[in-house]
PDBQT receptor file of N, H, CA, C and O in Angstrom, charges set to zero:
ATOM      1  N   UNK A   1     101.165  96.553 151.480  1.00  0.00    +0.000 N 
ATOM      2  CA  UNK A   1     102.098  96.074 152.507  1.00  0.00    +0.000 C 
ATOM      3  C   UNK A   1     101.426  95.018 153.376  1.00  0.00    +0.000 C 
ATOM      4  O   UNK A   1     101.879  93.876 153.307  1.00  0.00    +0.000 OA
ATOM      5  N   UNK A   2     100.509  95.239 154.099  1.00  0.00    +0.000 N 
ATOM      6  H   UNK A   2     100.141  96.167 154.155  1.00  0.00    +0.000 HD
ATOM      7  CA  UNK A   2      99.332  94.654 154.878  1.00  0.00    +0.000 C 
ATOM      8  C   UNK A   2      99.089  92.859 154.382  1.00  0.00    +0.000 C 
ATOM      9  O   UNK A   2      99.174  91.914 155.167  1.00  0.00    +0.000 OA
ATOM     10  N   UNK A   3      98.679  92.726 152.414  1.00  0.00    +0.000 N 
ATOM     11  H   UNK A   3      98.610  93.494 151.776  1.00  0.00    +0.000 HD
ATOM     12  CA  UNK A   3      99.025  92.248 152.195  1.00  0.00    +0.000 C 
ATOM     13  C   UNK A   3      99.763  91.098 151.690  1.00  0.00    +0.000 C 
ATOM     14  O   UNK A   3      99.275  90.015 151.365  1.00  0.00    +0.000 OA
ATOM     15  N   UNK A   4     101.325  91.538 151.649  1.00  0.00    +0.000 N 
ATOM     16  H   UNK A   4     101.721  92.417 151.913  1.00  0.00    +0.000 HD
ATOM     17  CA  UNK A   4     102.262  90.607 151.220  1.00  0.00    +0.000 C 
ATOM     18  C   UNK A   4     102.510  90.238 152.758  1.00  0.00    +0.000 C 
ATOM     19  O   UNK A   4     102.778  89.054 152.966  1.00  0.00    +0.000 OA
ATOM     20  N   UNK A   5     102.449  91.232 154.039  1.00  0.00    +0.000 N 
ATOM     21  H   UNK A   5     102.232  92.194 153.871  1.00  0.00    +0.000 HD
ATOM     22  CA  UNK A   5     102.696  90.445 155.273  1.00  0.00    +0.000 C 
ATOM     23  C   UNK A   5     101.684  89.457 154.945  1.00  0.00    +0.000 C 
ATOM     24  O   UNK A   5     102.196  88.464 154.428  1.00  0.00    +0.000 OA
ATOM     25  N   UNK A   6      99.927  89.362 155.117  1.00  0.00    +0.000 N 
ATOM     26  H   UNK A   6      99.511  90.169 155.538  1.00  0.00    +0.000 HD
ATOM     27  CA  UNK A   6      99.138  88.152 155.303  1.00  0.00    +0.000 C 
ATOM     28  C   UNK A   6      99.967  87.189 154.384  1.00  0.00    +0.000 C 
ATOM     29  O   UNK A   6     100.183  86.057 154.816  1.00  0.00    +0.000 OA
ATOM     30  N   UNK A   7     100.493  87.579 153.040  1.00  0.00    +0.000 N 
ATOM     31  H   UNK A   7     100.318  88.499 152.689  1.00  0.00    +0.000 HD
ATOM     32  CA  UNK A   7     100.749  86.189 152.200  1.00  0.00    +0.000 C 
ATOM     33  C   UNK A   7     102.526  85.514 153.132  1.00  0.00    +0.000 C 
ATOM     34  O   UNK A   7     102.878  84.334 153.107  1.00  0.00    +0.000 OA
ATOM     35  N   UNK A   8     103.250  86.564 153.775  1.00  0.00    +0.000 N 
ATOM     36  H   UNK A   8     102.964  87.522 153.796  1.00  0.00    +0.000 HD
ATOM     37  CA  UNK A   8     104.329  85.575 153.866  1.00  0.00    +0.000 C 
ATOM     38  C   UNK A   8     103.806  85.166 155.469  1.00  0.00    +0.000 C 
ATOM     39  O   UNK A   8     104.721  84.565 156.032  1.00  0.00    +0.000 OA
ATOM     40  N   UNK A   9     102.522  85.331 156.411  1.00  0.00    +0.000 N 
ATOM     41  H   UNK A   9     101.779  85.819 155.953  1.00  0.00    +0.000 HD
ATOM     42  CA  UNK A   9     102.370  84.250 157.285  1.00  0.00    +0.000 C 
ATOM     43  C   UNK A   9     101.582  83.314 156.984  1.00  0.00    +0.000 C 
ATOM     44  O   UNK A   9     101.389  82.583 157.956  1.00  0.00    +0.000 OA
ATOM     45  N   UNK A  10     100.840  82.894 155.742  1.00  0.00    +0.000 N 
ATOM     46  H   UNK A  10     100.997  83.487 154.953  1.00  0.00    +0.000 HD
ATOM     47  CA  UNK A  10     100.351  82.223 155.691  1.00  0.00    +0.000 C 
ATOM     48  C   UNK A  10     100.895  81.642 155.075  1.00  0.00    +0.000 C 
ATOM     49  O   UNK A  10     100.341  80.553 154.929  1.00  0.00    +0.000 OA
ATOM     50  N   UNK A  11     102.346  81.784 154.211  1.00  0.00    +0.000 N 
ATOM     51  H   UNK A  11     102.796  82.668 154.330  1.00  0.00    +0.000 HD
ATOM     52  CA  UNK A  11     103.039  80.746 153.886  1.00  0.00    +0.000 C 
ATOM     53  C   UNK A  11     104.291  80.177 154.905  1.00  0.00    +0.000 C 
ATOM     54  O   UNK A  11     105.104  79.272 154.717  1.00  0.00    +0.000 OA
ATOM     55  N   UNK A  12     104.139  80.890 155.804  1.00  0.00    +0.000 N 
ATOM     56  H   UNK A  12     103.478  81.625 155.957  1.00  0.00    +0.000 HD
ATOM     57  CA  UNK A  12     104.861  80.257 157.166  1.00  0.00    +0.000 C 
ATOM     58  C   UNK A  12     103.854  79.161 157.734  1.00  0.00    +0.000 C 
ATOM     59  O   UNK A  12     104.254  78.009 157.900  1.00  0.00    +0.000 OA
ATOM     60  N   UNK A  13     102.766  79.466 157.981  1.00  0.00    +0.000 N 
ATOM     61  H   UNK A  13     102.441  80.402 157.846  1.00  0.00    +0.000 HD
ATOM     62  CA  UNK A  13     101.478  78.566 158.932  1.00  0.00    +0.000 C 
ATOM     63  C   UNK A  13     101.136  77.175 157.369  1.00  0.00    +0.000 C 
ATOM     64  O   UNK A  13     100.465  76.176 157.626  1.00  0.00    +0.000 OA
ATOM     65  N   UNK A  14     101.459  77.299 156.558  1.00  0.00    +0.000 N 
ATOM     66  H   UNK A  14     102.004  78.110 156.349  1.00  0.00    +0.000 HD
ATOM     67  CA  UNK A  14     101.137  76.060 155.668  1.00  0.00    +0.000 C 
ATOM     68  C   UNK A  14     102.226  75.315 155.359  1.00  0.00    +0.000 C 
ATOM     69  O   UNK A  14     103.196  75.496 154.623  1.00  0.00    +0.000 OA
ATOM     70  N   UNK A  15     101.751  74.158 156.299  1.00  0.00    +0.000 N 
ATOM     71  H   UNK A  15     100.962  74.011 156.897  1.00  0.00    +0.000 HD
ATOM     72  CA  UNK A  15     103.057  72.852 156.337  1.00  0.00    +0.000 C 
ATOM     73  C   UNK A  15     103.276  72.086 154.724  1.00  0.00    +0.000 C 
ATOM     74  O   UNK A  15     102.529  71.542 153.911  1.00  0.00    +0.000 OA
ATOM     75  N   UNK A  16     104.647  72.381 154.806  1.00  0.00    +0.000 N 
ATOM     76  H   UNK A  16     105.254  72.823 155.467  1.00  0.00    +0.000 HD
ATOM     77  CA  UNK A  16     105.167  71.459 152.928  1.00  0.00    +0.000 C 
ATOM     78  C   UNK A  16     104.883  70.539 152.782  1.00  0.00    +0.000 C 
ATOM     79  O   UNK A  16     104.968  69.781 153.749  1.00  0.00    +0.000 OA
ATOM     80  N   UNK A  17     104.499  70.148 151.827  1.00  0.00    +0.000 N 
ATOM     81  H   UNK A  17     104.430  70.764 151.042  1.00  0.00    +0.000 HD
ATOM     82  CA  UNK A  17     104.161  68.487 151.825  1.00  0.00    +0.000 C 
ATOM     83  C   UNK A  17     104.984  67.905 151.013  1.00  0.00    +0.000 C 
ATOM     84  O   UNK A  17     104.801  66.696 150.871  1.00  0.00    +0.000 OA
ATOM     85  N   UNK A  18     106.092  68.524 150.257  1.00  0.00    +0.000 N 
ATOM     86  H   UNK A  18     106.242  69.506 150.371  1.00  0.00    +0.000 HD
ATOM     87  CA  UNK A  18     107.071  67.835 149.405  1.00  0.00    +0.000 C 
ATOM     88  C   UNK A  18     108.196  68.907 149.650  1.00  0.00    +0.000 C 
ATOM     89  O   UNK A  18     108.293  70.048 150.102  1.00  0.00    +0.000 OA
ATOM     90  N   UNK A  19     109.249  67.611 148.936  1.00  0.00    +0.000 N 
ATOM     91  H   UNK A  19     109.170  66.684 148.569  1.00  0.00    +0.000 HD
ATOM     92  CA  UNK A  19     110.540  68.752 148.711  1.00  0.00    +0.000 C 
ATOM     93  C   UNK A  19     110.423  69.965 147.527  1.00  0.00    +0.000 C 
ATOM     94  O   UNK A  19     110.910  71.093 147.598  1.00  0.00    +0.000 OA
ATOM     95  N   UNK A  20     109.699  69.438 146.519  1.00  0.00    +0.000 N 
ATOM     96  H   UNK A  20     109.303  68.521 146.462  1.00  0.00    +0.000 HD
ATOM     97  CA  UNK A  20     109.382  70.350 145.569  1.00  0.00    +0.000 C 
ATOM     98  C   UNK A  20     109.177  71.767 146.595  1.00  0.00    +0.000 C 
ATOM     99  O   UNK A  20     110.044  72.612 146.821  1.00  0.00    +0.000 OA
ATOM    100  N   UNK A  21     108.048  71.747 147.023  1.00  0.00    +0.000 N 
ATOM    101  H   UNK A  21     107.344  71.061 146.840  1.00  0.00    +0.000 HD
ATOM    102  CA  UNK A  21     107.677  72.995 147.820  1.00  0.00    +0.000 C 
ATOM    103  C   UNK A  21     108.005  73.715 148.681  1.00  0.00    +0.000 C 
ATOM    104  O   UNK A  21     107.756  74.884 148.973  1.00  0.00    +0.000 OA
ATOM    105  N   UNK A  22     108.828  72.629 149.249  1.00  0.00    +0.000 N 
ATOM    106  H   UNK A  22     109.030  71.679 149.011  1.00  0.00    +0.000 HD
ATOM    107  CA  UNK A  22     110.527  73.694 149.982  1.00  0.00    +0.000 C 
ATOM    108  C   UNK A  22     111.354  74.423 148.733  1.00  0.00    +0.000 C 
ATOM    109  O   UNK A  22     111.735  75.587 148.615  1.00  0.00    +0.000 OA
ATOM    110  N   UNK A  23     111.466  73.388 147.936  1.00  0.00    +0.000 N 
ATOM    111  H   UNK A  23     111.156  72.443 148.032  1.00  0.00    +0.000 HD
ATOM    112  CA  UNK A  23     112.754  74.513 146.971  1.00  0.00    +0.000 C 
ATOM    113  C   UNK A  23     112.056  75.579 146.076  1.00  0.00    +0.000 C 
ATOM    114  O   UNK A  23     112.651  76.292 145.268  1.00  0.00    +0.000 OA
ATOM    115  N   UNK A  24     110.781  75.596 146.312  1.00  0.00    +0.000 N 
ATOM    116  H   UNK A  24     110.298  75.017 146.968  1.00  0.00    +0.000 HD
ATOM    117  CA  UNK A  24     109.789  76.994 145.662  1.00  0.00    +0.000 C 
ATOM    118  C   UNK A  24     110.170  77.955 146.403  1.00  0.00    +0.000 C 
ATOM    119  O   UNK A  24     110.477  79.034 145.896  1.00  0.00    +0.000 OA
ATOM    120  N   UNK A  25     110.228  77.727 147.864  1.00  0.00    +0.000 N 
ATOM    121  H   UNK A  25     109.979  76.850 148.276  1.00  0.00    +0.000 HD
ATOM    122  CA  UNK A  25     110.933  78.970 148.203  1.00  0.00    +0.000 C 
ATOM    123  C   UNK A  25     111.864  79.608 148.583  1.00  0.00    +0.000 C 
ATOM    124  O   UNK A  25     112.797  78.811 148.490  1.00  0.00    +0.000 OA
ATOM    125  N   UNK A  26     112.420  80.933 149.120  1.00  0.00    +0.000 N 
ATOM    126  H   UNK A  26     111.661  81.580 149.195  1.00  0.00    +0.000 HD
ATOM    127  CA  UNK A  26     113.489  81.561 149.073  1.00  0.00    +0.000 C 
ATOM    128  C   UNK A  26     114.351  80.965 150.902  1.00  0.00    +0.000 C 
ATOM    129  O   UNK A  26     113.890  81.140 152.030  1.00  0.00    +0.000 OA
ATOM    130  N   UNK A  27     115.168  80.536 150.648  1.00  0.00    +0.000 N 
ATOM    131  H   UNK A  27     115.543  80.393 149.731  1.00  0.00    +0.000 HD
ATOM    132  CA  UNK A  27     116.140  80.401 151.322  1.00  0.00    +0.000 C 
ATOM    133  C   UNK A  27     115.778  80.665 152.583  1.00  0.00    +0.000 C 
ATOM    134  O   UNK A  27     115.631  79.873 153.514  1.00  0.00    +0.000 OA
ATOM    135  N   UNK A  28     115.608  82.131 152.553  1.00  0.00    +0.000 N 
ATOM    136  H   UNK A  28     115.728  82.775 151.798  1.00  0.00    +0.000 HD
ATOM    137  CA  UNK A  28     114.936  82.814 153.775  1.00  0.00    +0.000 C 
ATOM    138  C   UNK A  28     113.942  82.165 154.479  1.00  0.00    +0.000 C 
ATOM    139  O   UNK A  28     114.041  81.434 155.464  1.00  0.00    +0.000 OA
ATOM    140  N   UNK A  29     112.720  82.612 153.697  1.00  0.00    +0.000 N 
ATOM    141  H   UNK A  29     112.639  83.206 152.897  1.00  0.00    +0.000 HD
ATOM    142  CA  UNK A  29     111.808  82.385 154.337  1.00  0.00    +0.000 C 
ATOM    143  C   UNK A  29     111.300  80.526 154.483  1.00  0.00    +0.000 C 
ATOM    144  O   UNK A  29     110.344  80.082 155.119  1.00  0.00    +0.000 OA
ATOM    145  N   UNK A  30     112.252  79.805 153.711  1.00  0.00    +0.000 N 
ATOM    146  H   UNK A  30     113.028  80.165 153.195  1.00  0.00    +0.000 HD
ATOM    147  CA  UNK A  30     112.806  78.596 154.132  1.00  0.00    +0.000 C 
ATOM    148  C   UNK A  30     112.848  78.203 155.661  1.00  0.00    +0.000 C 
ATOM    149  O   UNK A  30     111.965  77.636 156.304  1.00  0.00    +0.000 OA
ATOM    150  N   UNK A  31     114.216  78.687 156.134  1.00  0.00    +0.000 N 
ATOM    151  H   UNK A  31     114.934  79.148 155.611  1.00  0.00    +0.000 HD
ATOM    152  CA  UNK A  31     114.742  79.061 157.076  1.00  0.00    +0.000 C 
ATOM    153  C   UNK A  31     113.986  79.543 158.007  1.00  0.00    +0.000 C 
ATOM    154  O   UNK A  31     114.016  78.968 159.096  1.00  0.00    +0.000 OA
ATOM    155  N   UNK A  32     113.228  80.562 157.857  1.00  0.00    +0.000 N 
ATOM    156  H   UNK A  32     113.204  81.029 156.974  1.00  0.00    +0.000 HD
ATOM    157  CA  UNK A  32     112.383  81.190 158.656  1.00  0.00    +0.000 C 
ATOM    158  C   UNK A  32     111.451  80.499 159.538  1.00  0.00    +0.000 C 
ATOM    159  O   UNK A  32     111.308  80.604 160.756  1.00  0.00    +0.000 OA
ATOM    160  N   UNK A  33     110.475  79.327 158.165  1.00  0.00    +0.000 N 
ATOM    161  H   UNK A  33     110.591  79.241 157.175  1.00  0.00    +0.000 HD
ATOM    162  CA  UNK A  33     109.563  78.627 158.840  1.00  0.00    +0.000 C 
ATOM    163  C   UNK A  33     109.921  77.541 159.289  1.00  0.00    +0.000 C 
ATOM    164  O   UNK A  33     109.093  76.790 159.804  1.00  0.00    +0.000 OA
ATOM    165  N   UNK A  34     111.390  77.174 159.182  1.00  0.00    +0.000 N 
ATOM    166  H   UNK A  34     112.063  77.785 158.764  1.00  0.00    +0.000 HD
ATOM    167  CA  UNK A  34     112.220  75.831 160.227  1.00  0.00    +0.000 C 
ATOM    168  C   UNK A  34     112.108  76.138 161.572  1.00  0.00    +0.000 C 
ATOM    169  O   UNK A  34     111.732  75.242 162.327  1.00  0.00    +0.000 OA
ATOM    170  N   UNK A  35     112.372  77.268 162.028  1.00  0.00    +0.000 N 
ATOM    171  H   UNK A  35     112.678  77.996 161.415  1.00  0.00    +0.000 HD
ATOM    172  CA  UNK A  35     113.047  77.869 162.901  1.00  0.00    +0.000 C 
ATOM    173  C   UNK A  35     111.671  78.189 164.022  1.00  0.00    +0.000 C 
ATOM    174  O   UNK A  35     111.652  78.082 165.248  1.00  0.00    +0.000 OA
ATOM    175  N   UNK A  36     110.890  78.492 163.346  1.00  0.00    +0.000 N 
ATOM    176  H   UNK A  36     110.905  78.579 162.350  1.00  0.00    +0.000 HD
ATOM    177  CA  UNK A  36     109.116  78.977 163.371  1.00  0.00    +0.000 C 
ATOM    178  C   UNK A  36     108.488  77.749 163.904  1.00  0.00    +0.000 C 
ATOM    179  O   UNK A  36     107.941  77.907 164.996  1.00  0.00    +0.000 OA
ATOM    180  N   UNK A  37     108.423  76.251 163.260  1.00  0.00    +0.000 N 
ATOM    181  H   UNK A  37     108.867  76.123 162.373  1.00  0.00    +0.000 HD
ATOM    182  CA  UNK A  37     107.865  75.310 163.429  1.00  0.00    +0.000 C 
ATOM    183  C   UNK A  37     108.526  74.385 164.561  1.00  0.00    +0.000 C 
ATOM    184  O   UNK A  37     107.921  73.432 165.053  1.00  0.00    +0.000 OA
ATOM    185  N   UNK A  38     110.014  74.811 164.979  1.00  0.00    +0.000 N 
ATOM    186  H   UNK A  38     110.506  75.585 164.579  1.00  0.00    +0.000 HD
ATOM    187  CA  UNK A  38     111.143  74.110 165.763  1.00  0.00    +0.000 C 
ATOM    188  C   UNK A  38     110.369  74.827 166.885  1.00  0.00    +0.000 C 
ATOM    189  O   UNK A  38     109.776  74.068 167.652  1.00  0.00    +0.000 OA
ATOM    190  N   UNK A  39     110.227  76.574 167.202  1.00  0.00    +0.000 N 
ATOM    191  H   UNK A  39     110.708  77.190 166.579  1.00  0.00    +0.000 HD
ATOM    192  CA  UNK A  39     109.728  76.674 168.358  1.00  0.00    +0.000 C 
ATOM    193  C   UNK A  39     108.513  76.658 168.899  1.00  0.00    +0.000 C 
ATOM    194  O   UNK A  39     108.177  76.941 170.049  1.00  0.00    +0.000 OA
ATOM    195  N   UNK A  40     107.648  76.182 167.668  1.00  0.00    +0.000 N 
ATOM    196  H   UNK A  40     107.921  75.952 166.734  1.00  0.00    +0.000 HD
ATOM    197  CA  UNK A  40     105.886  75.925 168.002  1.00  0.00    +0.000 C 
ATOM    198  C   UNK A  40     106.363  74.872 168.933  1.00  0.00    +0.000 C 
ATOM    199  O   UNK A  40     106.290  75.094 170.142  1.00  0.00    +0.000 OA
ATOM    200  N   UNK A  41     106.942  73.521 168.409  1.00  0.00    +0.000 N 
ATOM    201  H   UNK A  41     107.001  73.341 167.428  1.00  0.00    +0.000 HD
ATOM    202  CA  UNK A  41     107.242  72.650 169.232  1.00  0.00    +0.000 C 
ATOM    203  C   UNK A  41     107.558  72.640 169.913  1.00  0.00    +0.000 C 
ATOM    204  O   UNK A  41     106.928  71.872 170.639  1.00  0.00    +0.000 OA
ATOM    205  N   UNK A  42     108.542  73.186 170.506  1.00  0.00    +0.000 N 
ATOM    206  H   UNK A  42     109.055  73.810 169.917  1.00  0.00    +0.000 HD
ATOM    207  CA  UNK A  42     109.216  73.504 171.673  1.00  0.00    +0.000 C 
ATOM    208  C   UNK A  42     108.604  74.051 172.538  1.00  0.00    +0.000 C 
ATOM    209  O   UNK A  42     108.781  73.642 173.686  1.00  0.00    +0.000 OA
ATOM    210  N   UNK A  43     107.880  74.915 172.356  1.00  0.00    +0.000 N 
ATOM    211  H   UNK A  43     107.737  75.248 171.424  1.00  0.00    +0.000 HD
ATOM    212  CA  UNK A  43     106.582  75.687 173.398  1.00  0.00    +0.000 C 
ATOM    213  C   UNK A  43     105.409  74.668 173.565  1.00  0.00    +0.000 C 
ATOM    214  O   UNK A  43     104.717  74.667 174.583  1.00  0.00    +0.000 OA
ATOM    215  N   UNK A  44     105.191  73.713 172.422  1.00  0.00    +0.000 N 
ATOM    216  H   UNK A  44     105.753  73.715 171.595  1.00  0.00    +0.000 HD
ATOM    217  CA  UNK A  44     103.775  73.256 173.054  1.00  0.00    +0.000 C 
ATOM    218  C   UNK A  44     104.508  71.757 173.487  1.00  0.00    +0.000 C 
ATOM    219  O   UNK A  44     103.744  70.793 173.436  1.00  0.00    +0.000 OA
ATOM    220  N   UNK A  45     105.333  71.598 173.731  1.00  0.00    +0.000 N 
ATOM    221  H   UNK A  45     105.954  72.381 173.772  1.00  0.00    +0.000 HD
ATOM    222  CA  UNK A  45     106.132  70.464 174.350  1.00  0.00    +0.000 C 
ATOM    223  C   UNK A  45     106.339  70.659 175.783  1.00  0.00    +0.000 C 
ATOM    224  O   UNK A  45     106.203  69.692 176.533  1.00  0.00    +0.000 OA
ATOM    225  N   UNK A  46     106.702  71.985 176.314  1.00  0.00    +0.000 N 
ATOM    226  H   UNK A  46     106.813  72.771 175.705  1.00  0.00    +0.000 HD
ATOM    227  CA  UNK A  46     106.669  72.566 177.599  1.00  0.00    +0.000 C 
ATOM    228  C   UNK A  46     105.927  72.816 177.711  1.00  0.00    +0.000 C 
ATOM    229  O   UNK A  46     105.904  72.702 178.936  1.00  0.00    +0.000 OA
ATOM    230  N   UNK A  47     104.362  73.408 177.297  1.00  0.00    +0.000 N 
ATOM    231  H   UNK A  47     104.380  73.501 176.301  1.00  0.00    +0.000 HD
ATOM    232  CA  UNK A  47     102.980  73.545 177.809  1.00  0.00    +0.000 C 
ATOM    233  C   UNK A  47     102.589  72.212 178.403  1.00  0.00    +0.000 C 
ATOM    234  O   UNK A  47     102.061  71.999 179.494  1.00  0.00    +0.000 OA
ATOM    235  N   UNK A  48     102.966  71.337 177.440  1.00  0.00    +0.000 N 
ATOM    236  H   UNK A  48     103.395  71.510 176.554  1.00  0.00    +0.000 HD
ATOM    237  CA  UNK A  48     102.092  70.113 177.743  1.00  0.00    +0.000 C 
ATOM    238  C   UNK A  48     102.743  69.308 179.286  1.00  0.00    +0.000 C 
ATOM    239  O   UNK A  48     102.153  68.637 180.132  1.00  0.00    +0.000 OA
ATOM    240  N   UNK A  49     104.281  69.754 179.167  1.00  0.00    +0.000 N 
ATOM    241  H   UNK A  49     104.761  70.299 178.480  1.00  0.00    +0.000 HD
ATOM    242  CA  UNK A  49     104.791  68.646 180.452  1.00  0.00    +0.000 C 
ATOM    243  C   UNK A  49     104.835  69.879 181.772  1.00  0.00    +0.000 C 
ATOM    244  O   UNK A  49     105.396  69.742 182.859  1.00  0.00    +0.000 OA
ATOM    245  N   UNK A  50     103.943  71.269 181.204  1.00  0.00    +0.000 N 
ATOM    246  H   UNK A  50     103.488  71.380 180.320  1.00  0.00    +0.000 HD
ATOM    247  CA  UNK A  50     103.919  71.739 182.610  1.00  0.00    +0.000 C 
ATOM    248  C   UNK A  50     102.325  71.276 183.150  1.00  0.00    +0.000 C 
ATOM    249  O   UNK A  50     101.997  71.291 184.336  1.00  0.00    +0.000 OA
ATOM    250  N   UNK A  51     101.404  70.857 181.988  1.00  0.00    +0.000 N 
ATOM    251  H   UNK A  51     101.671  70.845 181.024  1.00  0.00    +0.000 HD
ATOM    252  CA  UNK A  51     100.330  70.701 182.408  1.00  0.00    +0.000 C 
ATOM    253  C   UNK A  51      99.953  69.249 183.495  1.00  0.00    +0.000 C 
ATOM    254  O   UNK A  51      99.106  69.029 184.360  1.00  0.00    +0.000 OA
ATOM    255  N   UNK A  52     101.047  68.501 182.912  1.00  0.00    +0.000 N 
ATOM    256  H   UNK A  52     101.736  68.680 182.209  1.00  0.00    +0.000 HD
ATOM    257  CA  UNK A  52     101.202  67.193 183.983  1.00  0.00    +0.000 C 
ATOM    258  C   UNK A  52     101.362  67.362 185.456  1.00  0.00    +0.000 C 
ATOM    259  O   UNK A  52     101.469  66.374 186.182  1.00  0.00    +0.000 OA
TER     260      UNK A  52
């Protein structure tokens, strides 16, 4: 169990470098790491303009 969790965050934390490698995976966890990488940004976008 332990894992297949390490393998599906480390295929969240490794940025695609093609479309090929988006459509390798499942829909989901597609989705998942859009959503994942939308609010990294979003948090270190407000870190940064509270640090100003």
């Amino acid at each position: 169990m332990v894992d297949s969790v390490s393998n599906f965050v480390m295929e969240i934390l490794t940025p695609e470098d093609s479309i090929s490698g988006y459509t390798r995976l499942d829909p989901v966890t597609g989705t998942i790491k859009l959503f994942f990488w939308i609010g990294v940004t979003m948090g270190l976008t407000v870190l940064i303009s509270r640090l100003q």
